[in-house]
C-alpha positions as CSV (number, residue, x, y, z in Angstrom):
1,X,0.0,0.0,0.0
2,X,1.4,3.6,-0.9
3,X,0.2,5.2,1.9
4,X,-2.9,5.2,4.6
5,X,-3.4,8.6,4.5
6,X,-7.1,9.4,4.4
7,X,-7.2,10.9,1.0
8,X,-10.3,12.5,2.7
9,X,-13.9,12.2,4.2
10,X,-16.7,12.4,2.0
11,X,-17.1,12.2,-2.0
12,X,-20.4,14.2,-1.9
13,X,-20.2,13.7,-5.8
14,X,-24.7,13.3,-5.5
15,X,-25.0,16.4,-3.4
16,X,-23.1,18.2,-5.8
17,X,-24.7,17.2,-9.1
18,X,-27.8,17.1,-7.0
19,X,-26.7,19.9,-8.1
20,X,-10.4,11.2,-26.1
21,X,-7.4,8.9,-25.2
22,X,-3.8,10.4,-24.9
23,X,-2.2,13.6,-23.4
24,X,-3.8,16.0,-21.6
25,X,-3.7,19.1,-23.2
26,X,-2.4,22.0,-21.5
27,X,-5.1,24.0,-19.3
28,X,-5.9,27.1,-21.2
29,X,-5.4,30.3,-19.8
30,X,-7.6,33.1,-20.1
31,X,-6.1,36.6,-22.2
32,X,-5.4,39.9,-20.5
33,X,-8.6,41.3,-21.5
34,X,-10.3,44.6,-20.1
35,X,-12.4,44.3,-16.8
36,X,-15.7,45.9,-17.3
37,X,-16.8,48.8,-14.8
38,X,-19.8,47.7,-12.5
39,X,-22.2,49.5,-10.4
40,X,-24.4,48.3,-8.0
41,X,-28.1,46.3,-9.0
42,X,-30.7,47.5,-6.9
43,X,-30.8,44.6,-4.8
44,X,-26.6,44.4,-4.3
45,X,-24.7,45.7,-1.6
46,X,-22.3,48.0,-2.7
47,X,-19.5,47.5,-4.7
48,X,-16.0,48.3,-4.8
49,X,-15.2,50.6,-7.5
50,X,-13.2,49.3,-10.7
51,X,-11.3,51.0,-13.3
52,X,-12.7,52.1,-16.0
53,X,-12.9,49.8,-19.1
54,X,-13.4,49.6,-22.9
55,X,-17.4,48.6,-23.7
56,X,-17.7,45.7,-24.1
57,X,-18.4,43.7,-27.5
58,X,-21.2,44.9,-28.9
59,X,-24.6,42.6,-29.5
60,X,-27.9,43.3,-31.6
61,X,-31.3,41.9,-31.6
62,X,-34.2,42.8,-33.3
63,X,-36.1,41.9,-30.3
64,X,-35.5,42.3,-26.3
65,X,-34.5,38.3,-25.3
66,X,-35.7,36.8,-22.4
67,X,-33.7,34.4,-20.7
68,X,-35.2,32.2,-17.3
69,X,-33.4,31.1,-14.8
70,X,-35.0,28.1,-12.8
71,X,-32.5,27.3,-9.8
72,X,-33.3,25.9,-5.9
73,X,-33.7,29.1,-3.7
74,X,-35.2,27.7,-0.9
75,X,-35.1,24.0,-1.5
76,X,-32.7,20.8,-0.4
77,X,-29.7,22.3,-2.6
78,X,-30.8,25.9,-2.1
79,X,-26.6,26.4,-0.8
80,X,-26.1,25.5,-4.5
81,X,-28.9,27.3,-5.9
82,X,-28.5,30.9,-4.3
83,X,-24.5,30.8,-6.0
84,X,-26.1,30.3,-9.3
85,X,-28.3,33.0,-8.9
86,X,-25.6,35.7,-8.0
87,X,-23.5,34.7,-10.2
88,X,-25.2,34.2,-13.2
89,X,-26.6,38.1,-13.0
90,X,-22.9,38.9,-12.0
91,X,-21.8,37.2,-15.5
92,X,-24.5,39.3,-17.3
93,X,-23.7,42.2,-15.9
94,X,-19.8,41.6,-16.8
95,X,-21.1,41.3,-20.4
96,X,-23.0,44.2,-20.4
97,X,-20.0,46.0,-18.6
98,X,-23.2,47.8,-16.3
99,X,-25.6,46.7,-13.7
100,X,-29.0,45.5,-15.0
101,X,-32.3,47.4,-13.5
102,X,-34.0,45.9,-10.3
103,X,-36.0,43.4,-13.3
104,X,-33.0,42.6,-13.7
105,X,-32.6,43.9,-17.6
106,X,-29.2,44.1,-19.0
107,X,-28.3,46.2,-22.1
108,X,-25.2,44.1,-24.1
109,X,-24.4,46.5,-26.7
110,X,-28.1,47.3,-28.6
111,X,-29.9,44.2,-27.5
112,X,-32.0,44.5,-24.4
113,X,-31.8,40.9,-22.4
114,X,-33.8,40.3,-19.4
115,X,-33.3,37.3,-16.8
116,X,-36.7,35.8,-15.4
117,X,-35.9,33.7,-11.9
118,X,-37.2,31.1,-10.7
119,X,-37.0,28.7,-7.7
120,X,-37.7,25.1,-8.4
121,X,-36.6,23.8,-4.9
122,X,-35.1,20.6,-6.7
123,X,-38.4,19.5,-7.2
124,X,-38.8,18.0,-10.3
125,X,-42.7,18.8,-10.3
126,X,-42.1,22.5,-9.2
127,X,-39.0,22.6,-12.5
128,X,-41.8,21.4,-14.7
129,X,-44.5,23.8,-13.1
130,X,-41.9,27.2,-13.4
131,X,-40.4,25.9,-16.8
132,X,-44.0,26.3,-18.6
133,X,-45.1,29.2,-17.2
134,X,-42.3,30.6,-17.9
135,X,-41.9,29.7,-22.0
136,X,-46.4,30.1,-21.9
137,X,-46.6,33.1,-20.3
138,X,-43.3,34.8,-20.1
139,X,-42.7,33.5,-23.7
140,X,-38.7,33.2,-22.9
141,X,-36.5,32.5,-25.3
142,X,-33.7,30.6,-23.4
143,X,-34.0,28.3,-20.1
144,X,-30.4,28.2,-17.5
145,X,-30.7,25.7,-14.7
146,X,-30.8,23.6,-12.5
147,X,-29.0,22.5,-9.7
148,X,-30.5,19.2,-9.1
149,X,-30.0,16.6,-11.8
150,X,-32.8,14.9,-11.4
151,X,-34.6,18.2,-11.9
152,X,-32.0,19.3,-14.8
153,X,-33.8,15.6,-16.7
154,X,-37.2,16.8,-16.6
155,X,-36.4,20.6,-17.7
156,X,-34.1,19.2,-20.7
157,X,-37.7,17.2,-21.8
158,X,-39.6,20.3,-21.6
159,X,-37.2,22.3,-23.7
160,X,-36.8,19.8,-26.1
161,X,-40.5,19.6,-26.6
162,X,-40.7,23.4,-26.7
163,X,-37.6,23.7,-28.9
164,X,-35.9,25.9,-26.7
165,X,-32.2,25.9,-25.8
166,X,-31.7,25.3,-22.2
167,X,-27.9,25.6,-20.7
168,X,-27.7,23.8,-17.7
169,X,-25.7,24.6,-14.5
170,X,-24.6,23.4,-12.1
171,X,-26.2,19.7,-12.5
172,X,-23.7,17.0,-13.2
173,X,-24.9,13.8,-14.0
174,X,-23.2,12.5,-16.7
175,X,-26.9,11.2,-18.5
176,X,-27.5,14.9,-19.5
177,X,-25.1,15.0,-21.9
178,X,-25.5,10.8,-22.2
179,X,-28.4,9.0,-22.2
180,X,-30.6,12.0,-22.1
181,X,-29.3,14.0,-24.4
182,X,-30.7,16.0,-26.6
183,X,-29.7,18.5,-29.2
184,X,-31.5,21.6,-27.4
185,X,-29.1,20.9,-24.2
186,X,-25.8,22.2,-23.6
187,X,-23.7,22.8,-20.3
188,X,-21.5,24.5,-18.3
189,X,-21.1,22.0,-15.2
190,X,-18.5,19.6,-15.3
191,X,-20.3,15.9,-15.6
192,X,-19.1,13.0,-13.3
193,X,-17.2,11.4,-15.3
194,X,-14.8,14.7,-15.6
195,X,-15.2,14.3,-11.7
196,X,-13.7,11.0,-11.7
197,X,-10.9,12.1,-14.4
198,X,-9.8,14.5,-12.4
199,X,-9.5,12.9,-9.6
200,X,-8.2,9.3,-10.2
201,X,-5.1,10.7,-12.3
202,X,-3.6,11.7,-8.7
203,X,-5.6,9.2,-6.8
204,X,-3.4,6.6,-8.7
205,X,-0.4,8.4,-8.1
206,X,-0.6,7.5,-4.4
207,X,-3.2,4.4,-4.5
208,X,-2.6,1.1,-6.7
209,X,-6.0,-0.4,-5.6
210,X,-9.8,0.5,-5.3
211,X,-12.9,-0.8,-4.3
212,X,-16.4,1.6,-4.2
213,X,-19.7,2.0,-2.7
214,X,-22.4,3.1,-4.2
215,X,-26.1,3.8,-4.0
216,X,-27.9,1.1,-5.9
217,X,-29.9,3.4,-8.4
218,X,-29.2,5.4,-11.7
219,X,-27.0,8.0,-10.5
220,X,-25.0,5.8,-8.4
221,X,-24.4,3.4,-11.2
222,X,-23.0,6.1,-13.5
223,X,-20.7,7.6,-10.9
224,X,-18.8,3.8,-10.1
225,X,-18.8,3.5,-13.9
226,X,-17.2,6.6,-14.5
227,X,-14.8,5.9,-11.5
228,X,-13.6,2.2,-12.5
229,X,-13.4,3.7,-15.9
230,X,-10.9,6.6,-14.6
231,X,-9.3,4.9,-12.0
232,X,-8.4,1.7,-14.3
233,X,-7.3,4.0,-17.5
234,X,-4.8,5.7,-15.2
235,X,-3.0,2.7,-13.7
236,X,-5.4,1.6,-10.5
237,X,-7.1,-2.0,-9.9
238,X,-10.5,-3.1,-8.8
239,X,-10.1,-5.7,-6.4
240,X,-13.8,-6.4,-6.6
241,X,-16.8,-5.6,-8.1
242,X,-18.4,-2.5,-7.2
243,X,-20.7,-2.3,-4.1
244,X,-24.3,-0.9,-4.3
245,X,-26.5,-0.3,-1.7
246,X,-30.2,0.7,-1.2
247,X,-31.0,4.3,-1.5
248,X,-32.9,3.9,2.0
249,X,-29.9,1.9,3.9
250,X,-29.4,3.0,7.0
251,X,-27.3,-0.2,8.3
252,X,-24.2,-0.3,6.4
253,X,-22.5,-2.8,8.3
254,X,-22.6,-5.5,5.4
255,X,-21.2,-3.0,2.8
256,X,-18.5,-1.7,5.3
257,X,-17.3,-5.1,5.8
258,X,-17.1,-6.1,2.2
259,X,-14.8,-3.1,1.6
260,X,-12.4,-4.3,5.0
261,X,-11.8,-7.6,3.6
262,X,-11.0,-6.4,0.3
263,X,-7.8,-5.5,0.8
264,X,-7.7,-2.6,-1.5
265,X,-5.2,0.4,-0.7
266,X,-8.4,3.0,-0.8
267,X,-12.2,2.4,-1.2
268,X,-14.4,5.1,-3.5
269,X,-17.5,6.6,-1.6
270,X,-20.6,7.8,-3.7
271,X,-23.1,8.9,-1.4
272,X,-26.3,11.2,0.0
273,X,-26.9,13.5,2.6
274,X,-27.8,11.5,6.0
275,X,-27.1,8.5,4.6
276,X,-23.6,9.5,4.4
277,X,-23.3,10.2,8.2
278,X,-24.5,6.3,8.6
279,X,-21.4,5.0,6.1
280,X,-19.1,6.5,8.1
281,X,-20.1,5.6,11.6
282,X,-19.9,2.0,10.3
283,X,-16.7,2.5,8.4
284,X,-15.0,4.1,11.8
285,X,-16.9,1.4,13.9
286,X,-15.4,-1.8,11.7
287,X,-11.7,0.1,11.5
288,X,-12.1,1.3,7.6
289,X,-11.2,4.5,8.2
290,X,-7.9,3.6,10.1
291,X,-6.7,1.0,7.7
292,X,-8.1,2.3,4.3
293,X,-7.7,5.8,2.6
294,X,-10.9,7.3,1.2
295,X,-11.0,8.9,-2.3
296,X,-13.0,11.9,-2.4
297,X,-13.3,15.5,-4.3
298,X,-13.6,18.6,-2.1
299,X,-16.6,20.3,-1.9
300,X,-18.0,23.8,-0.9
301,X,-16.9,26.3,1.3
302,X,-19.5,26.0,4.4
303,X,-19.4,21.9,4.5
304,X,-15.6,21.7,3.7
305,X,-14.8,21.9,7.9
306,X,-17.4,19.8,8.5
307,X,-16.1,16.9,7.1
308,X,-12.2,17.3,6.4
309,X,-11.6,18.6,9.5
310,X,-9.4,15.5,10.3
311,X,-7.9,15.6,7.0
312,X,-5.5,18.8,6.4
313,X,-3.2,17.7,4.4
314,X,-4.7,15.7,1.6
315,X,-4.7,16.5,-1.5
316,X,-7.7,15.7,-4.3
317,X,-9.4,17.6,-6.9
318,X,-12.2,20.2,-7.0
319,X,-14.4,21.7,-9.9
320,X,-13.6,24.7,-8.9
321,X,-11.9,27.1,-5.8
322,X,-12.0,30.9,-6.2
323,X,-8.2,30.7,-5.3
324,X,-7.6,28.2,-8.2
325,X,-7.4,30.3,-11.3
326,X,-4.0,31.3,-12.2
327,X,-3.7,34.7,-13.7
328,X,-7.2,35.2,-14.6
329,X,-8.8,38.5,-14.7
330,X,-12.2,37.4,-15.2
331,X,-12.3,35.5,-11.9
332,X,-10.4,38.1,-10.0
333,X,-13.4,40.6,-10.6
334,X,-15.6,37.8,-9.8
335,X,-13.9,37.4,-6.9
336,X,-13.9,41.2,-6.3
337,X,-17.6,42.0,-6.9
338,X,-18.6,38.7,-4.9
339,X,-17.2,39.8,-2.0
340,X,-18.7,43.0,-2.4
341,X,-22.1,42.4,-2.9
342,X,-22.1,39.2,-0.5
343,X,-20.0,39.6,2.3
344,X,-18.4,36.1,1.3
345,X,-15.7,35.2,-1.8
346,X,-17.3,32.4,-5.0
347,X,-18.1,29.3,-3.7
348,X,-18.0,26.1,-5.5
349,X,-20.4,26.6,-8.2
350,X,-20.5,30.7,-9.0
351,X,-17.7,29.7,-11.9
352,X,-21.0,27.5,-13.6
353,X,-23.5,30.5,-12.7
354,X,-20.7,33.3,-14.6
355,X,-20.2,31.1,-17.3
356,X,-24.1,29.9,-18.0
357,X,-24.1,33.6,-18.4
358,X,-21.2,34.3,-20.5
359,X,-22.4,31.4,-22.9
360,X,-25.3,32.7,-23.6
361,X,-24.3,36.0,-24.3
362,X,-21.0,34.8,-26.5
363,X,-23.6,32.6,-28.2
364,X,-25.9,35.3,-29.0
365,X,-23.3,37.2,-30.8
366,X,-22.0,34.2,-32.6
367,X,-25.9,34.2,-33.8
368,X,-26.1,37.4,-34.9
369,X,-28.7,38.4,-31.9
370,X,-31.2,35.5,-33.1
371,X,-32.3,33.1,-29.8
372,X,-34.1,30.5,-31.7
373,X,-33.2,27.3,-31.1
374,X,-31.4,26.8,-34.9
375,X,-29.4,29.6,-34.5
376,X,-28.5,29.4,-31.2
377,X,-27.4,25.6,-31.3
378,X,-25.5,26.6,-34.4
379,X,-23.8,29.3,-32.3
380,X,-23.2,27.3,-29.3
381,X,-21.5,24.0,-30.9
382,X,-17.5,24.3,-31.1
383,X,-18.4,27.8,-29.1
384,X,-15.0,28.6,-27.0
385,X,-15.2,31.9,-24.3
386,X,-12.9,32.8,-21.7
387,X,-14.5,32.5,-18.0
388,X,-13.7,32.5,-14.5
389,X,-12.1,29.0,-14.8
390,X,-10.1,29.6,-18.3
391,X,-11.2,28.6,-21.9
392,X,-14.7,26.4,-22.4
393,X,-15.2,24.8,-24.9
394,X,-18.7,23.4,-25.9
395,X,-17.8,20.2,-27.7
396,X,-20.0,19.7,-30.8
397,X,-20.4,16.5,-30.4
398,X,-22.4,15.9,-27.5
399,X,-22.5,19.5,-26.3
400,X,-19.9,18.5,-23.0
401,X,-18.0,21.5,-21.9
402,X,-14.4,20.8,-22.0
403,X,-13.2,22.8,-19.0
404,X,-10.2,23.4,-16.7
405,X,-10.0,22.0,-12.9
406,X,-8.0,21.7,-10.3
407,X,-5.8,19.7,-8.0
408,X,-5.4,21.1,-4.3
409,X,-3.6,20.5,-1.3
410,X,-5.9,21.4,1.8
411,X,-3.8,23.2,4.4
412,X,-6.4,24.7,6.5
413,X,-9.7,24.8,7.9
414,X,-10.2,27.9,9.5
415,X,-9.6,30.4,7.7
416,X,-12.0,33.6,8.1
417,X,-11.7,34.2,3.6
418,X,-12.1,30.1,3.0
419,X,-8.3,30.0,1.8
420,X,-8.3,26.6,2.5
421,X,-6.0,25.0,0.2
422,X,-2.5,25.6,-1.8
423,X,-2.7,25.4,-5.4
424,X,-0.8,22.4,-6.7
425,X,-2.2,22.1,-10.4
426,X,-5.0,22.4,-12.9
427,X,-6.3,19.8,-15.4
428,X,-8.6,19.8,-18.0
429,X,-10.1,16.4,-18.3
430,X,-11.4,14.8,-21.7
431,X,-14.1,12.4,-21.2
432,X,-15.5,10.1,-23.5
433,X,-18.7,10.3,-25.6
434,X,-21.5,8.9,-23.3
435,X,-24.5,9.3,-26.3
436,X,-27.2,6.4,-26.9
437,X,-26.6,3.9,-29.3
438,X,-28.6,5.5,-31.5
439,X,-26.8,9.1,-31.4
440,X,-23.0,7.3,-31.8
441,X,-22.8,9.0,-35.0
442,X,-22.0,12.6,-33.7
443,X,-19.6,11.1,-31.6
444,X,-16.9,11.4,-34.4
445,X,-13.8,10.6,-33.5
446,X,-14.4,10.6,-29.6
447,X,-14.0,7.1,-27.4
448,X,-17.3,6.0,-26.9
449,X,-18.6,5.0,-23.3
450,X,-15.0,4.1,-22.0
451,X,-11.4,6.6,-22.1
452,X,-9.9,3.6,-23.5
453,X,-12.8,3.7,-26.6
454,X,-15.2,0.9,-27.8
């Protein structure tokens, strides 16, 4: 065994999405382009004053655009929800290079765009509910959202049947851009799979064998797929096969004990909420957690100390950290105006809100100002923009957004500005082509369903 370090103490990979082969290429790295000046919605706090900037890009319509947002603002992943919000009006207003009015109306150059928000409470009903009364009523011409994935299924349906485009943030289940797809959705999250890339290139730098637990329904069968997948193209063994368990399990003594006679160096944890607290009283109870190291991603700001506070000094990968970015203007002022308006720096998913944004305005300009769905899937296939977290690219293919993350040492978990963690590099993960059968076509030259191809 290389080492029995706990790697660290929870892979929440289900509360945050509840929420090709060869070299890596380089991460990109975002130009030295102008910041634009901000001033204060009506709802913000004050901000800190910025230099003065160029306009930015200009952007015509022959109509005003509406664009809904349907996030969780008082739901089970309302944490997640509320940084989508911010940002995502903080990435229009970036665009615009002004604040919008208290409807929240941005002027981008001569095209008037205004952002309709809605609160699904990762309720799948409730998405369906504000999705149609949004495109009936409202008569919006793009959907954002949401942060639950199971939500995020139901509201790529309804676009699709309303031939609208819909961008989704932060969801990450790899079936969005999989088994679900469709060619009206696109994405700025990262999907699990570029989760489990990320993280099992270092995991098998220290580890040689795995075993994982997972829970025994569809998201939990993608994630251990996309983590045997990862972990076994970059070097690591599965000493077993993978371990599912009830949704509802609350005794996980069986499971706990299949994973201590394994053997392996360091077991893989995909898990939920309270269930979670149960896996780990049963992993300390049988000695797991002494004799085993757990690979897991970091998470958000708030739940960080709760559960690596016996673990400073691993190091794993993260989707994003607002200290990450290297030499990136575009995440310093969301940094800047974050902490302004809030009180607190970006959190794990404002990068997805900003960019959700960003995309939609870089695509509207790549359409000439036009937000039907033609011209606006036209526009946002092969799209590349800088953002927060460098270059994205929207891969054609099956509409994946190729996107830089990071690898972090944690160091601390106090401090007052969340500086938790030393930088120690950034990746940018290609994943496979995870289409239907019946959609392998656009997957070109991609590996299908595996890194290592068909």
């Amino acid at each position: 065994m290389k080492g029995m370090r706990v790697l660290a103490m929870a892979l929440l990979v289900v509360l945050l999405a509840l929420a090709g082969c060869g070299a890596t290429p380089a991460p990109t790295a975002v130009p030295a382009t102008a910041v634009p000046a901000t001033a204060v919605p009506a709802t913000a706090v004050p901000a800190t004053a910025v230099p003065a900037t160029e306009p930015p890009a200009g952007l015509a319509c022959a109509e005003p655009i509406k664009i809904g947002l349907i996030t969780d603002l008082s739901g089970a992943l309302a944490i997640y929800g509320v940084m989508i919000q911010r940002s995502f009006l903080l990435g229009m207003e970036y665009a615009a290079g002004a604040p919008g009015t208290a409807e929240n109306v941005f002027q981008i150059g001569d095209c008037e765009v205004q952002v309709l928000i809605r609160d699904d409470q990762s309720n799948a009903e409730t998405t369906a509910t504000v999705a149609r009364e949004l495109i009936e009523v409202e008569k919006v011409d793009l959907l954002v959202g949401t942060a639950s994935s199971g939500a995020a299924a139901t509201l790529q349906e309804i676009a699709r049947e309303n031939k609208i485009v819909l961008i989704v943030a932060p969801a990450a289940a790899n079936d969005i851009t999989g088994v679900n797809f469709n060619e009206y959705t696109f994405r700025v999250s990262r999907t699990n799979y570029q989760d489990a890339v990320n993280q099992c290139e270092y995991m098998t730098s220290e580890y040689d064998t795995f075993i994982q637990l997972a829970p025994d329904y569809a998201f939990g069968w993608g994630s251990a797929q996309a983590f045997r997948d990862a972990c076994t193209f970059y070097g690591g063994t599965f000493v077993g096969d993978d371990i599912f368990a009830p949704a509802a399990t609350t005794d996980f003594t069986p499971y706990i004990e299949q994973i201590a006679d394994s053997g392996a160096d360091a077991w893989i944890l995909t898990w939920a909420g309270g269930g979670f607290v149960s896996v780990m009283q049963a992993a300390r109870d049988l000695g797991v957690t002494e004799e085993m190291a757990l690979g897991a991603t970091f998470i958000d700001n708030a739940l960080q100390p709760v559960f690596y506070a016996n673990a400073v000094g691993t190091t794993a990968g993260i989707l994003y950290h607002y200290t990450a970015p290297q030499n990136n203007p575009i995440n310093d002022w969301l940094v800047q105006e974050t902490k302004a308006r809030y009180g607190v720096p970006p959190d794990l998913f404002d990068a997805d809100g900003m960019n959700a944004a960003l995309a939609v305005v870089e695509g509207l300009k790549r359409s000439g100002g036009n937000a039907d769905a033609a011209s606006m899937i036209a526009a946002l296939e092969g799209l590349e923009f800088n953002g927060p977290k460098g270059v994205i690219y929207m891969r054609p293919e099956d509409h994946v957004a190729i996107q830089d993350m990071y690898i972090l040492k944690l160091v601390n978990v106090t401090d007052p500005e969340f500086k938790y963690y030393e930088y120690v590099k950034t990746t940018r993960p290609q994943v496979p082509c995870l289409l239907p059968e019946a959609l392998q076509s656009r997957c070109g030259d991609l590996p299908i369903g595996s890194l290592g191809g068909q």
